[in-house]
N, C-alpha and C positions, 0 to 999 in steps of 0.2 A: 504494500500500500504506500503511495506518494501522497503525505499528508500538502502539501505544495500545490500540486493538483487539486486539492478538497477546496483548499483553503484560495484560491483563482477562481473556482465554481460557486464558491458559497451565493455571492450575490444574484448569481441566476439561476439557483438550483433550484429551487421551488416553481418558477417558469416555465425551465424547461423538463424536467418534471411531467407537470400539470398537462402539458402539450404533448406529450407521450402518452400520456393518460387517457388524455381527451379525443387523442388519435387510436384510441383500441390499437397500440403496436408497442414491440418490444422496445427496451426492456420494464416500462412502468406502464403496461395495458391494466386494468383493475386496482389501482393503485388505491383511489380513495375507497371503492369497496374493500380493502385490504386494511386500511388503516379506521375503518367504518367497524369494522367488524371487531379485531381487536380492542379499541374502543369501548365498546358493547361486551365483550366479554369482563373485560376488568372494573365495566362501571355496576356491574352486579354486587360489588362490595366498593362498600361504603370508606371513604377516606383512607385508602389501602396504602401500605410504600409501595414502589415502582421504582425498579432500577432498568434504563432505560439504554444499551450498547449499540452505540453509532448513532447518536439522536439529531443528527446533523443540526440543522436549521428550527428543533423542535416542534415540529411541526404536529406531532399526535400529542407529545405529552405537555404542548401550552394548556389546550384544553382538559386533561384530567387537572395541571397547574391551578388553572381559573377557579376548578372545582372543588377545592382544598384538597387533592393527596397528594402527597410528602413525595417529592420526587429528586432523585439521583440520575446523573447521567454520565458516559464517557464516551469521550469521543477523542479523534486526534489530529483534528481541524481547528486549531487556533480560531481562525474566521469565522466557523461556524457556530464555537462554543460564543463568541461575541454577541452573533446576533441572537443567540437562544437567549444568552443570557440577558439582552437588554427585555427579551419578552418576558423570563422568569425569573426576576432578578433573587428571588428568594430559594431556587431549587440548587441543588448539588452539584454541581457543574465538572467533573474533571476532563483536563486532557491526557490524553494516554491513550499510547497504541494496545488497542485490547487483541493485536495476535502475538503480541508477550508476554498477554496475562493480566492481570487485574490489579490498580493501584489500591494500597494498602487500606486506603481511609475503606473501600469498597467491601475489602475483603473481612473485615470486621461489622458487619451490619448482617439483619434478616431482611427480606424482601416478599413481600405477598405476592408479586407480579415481577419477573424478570421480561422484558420485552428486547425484542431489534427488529428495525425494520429495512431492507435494500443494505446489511451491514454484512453479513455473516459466508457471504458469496466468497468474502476473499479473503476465506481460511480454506487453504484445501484439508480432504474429508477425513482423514485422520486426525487431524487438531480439531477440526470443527465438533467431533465425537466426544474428544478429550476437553473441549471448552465448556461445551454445554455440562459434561459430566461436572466440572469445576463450577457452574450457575447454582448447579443444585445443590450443590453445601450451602449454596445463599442463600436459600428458599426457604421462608417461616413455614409450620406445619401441613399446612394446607396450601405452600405456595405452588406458580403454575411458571413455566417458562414457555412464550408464547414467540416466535417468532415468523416474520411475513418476512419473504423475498422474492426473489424470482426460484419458481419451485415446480417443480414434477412431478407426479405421482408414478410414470415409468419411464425408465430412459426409452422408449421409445416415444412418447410425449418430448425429450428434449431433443432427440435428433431431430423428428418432425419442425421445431421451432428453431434446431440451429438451422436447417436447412433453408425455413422461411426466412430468417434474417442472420445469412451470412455475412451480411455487411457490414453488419452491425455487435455478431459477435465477437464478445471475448474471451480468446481462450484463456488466458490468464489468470480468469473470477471459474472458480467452482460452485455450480449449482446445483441444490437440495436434489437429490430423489430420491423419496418417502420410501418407495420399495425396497433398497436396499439402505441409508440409515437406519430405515425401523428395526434393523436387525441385530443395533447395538443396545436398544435397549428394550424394558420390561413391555412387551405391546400391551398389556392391559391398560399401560398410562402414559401412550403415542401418539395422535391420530392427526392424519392430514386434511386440512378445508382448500380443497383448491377455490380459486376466486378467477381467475383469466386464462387464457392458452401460456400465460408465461407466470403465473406467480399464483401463488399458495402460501397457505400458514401450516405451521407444524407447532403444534401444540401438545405440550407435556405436563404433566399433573408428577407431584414428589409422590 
């Protein structure tokens, strides 16, 4: 990950984005039904923590913010944690690369809601198995690790959509598929919501 890159994009990243979105096309087709849905899940309890990895420009968690829950976040966009933070000047803000791991202040807290959203692509699948498995020490009793990205249900679903936008892929970012992650962990507390031809949530219960 080129934090340099993030942090050059931050001021139009929500723009272009939204134009992705709005364009039903890779890579951000179903984005707000993605970040709608999530949303909705976590607003079933009431004033929850939420720790929040890659929260770029804050864009899901202003609104849980607005709403009183206690929110944390890490990101490793300088620019980005800027303008989150002029929206939530009161929530937890760190920078740090979260494919090294998790800064300290983080790794001493419980969290009801671990969330990422468009973050978790650019850990390949071996760390991404090992990171999530390291969420879950975070998670209060009954916490949930929810993450939305660009996501598959089988690699045949993702070849179909590399092959739709090879122009546009990168090889570089590794992406979710459900059929074969689920396999690292307990399936009775795994399950995938696809949302678009390119993105899905995977959702985990401790």
């Amino acid at each position: 990950m080129d934090s340099k890159k993030f942090d050059l994009w931050a001021e139009e990243y929500d723009k272009s984005v939204q134009i992705s979105s709005d364009n039903n096309e890779f890579p951000f087709a179903g984005y707000n039904n993605l970040l709608n849905t999530i949303y909705n899940i976590i607003h079933k309890k009431e004033k929850a923590s939420v720790l929040d990895i890659g929260f770029g420009t804050g864009t899901l968690i202003k609104k849980l913010y607005d709403e009183g829950y206690e929110i944390y976040g890490v990101d490793f966009s300088k620019k980005m944690i800027e303008i989150a933070k002029d929206k939530m000047p009161l929530a937890k803000l760190y920078q740090y690369d979260f494919s090294k791991g998790l800064p300290q202040e983080i790794e001493n807290n419980k969290f009801d809601y671990i969330i990422s959203t468009y973050a978790m692509h650019h850990l390949e699948d071996n760390y991404k198995v090992q990171f999530i498995n390291k969420l879950k020490e975070l998670l209060s009793k009954e916490g949930e690790i929810i993450i939305g990205d660009i996501a598959f249900k089988t690699r045949t679903l993702l070849e179909k959509c590399k092959k739709d936008y090879s122009k546009y892929w990168d090889d570089e970012e590794t992406y979710i598929i459900f059929d074969e992650i689920k396999e690292f962990f307990h399936q009775d507390n795994i399950h995938f919501i696809p949302i678009s031809h390119c993105a899905g949530i995977l959702h985990l219960k401790k």
